[in-house]
C-alpha positions in Angstrom: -40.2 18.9 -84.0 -37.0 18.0 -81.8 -34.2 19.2 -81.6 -30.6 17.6 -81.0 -27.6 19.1 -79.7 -24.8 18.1 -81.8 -22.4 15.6 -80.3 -19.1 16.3 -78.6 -16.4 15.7 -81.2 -12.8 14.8 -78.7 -11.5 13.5 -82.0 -11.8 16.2 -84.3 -8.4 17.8 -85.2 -6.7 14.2 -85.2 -6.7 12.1 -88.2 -8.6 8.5 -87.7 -5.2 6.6 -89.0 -3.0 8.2 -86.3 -1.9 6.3 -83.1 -2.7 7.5 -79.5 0.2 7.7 -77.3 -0.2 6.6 -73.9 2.9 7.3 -71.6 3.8 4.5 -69.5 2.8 4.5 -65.6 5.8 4.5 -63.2 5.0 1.6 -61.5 4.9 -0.2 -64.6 8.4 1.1 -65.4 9.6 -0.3 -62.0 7.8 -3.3 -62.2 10.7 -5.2 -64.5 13.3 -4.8 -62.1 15.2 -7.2 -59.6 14.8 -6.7 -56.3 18.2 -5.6 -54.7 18.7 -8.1 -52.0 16.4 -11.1 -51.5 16.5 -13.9 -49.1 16.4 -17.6 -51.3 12.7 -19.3 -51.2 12.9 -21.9 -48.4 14.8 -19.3 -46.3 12.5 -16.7 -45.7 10.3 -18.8 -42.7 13.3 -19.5 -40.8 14.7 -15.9 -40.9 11.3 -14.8 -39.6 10.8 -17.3 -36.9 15.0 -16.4 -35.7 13.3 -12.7 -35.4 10.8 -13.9 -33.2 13.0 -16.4 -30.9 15.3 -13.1 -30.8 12.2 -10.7 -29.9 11.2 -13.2 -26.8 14.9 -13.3 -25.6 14.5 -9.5 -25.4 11.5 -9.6 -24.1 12.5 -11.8 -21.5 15.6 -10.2 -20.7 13.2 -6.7 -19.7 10.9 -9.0 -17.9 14.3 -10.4 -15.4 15.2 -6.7 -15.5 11.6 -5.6 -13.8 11.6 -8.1 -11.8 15.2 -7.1 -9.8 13.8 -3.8 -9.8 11.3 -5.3 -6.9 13.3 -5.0 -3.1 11.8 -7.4 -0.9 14.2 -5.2 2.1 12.4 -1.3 0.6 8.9 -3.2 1.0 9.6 -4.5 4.7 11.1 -0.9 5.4 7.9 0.8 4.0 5.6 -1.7 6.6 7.7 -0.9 9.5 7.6 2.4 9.1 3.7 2.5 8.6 3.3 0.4 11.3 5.6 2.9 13.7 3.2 6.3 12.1 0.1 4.3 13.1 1.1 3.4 16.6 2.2 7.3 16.9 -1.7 7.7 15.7 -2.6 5.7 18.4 -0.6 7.6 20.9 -0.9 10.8 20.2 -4.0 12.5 18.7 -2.2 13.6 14.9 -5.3 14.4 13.3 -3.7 18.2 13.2 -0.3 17.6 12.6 0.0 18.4 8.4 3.7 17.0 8.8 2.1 13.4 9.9 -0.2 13.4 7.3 2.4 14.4 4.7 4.3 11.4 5.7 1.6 9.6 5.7 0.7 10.3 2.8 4.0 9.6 0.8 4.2 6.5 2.8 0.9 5.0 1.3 2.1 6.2 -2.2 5.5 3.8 -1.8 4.0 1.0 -0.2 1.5 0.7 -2.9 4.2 0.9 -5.5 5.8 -1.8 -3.8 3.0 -3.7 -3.5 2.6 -3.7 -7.1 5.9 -4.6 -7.9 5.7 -7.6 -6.1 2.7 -8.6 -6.9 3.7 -8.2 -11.0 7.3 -10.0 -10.2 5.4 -12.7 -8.9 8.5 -14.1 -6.7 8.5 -15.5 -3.6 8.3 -12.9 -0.3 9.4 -13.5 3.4 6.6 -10.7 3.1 3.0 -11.7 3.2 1.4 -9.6 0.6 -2.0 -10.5 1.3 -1.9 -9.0 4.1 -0.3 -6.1 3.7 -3.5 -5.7 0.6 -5.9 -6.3 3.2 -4.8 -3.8 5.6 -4.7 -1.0 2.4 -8.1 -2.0 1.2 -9.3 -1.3 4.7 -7.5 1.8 4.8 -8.5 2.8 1.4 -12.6 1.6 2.1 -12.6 3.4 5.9 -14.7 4.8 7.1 -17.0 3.0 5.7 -20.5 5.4 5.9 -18.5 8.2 4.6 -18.7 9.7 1.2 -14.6 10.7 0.7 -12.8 7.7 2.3 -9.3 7.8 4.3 -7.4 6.2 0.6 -8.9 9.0 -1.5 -7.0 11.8 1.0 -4.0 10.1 1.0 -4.0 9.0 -2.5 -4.8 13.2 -3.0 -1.1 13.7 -1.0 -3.0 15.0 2.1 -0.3 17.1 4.0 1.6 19.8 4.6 -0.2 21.9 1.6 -3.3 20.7 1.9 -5.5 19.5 4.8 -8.7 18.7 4.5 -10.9 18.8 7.8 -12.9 15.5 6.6 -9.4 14.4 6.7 -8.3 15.3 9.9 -11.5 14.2 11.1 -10.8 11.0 10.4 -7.4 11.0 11.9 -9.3 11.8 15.1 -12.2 9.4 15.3 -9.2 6.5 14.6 -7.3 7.9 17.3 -10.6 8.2 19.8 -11.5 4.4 19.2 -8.0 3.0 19.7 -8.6 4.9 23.0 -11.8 3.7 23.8 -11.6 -0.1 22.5 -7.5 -1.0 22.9 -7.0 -4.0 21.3 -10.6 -4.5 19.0 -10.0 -1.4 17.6 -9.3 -0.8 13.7 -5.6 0.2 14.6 -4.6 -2.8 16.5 -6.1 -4.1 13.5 -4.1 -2.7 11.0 -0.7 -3.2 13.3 -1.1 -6.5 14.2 -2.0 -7.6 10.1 1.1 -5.5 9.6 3.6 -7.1 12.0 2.3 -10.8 10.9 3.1 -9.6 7.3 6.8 -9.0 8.1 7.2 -12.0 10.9 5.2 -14.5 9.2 
């Protein structure tokens, strides 16, 4: 014999003839209404394509704006004086002088910027950028069997607060060939790609 639970009655207590009320959702309540404010049909594409010719004139107003920001005078300022605090290197032994490597370090911070910004303004320079980005990249890769190069130091702000000895190792063995080799060594290098930059 089996046995069967008796069904779930939901409906007992209501009569069969009486009407279920079912309140009305609210988006079906708001769905009736007029929109306050609405632009006609054929209007609605040119309002949107106004907004986007008024977006680029912004856009392109900022982009003029960025590019003034670029001085072509703070740039030839910022390769002079690198050129003068490597020719002081080649002088004078710096390797432990933390104020030369301070301002050396700040000085390959700017120049970089304004590197940067000239090469994103894209304008015509009396400066030749190239060069100026080959003598960084050679700065930034030397020496070249080392583990920590001369860029990471200087990108680190080697200085006054810090002064590593692979640092001012490397300050020495640059000032030791400039005095052995003159004019084939990687200063005169560096100077010379620096001074064409500006004169050229």
């Amino acid at each position: 014999m089996t046995f069967f639970p008796e069904p779930l009655r939901p409906s007992e207590g209501r009569k069969e003839d009486e009407e279920i009320i079912v309140n009305p959702i609210e988006a079906d309540k708001k769905g009736g209404e007029e929109p306050i404010w609405e632009l006609p049909g054929g209007k609605k594409g040119n309002f949107y394509a106004s907004m986007i010719v008024l977006l680029k004139k912004f856009t392109s107003l900022f982009n003029r704006q960025k590019r003034e920001e670029f001085s072509e005078d703070a740039l030839a300022a910022d390769i002079h004086s690198l050129t003068g605090l490597l020719d002081r290197l080649k002088e004078l032994d710096q390797s432990e002088n933390a104020h030369f490597a301070q301002e050396l370090s700040n000085l390959w911070h700017e120049l970089l910027q304004h590197v940067q910004l000239a090469s994103k303004a894209k304008m015509k320079t009396k400066v030749e950028i190239s060069k100026v980005k080959i003598v960084l990249s050679d700065i930034d890769r030397y020496p070249p069997n080392e583990e920590r190069k001369l860029g990471f130091y200087l990108a680190e702000f080697a200085g006054e607060s810090w002064l590593p000895m692979p640092f001012m190792e490397i300050l020495r063995k640059l000032h030791d060939d400039y005095k052995v080799n003159k004019n084939s060594s990687i200063l005169e290098k560096w100077t010379d790609l620096l001074k064409e930059s500006v004169e050229g």
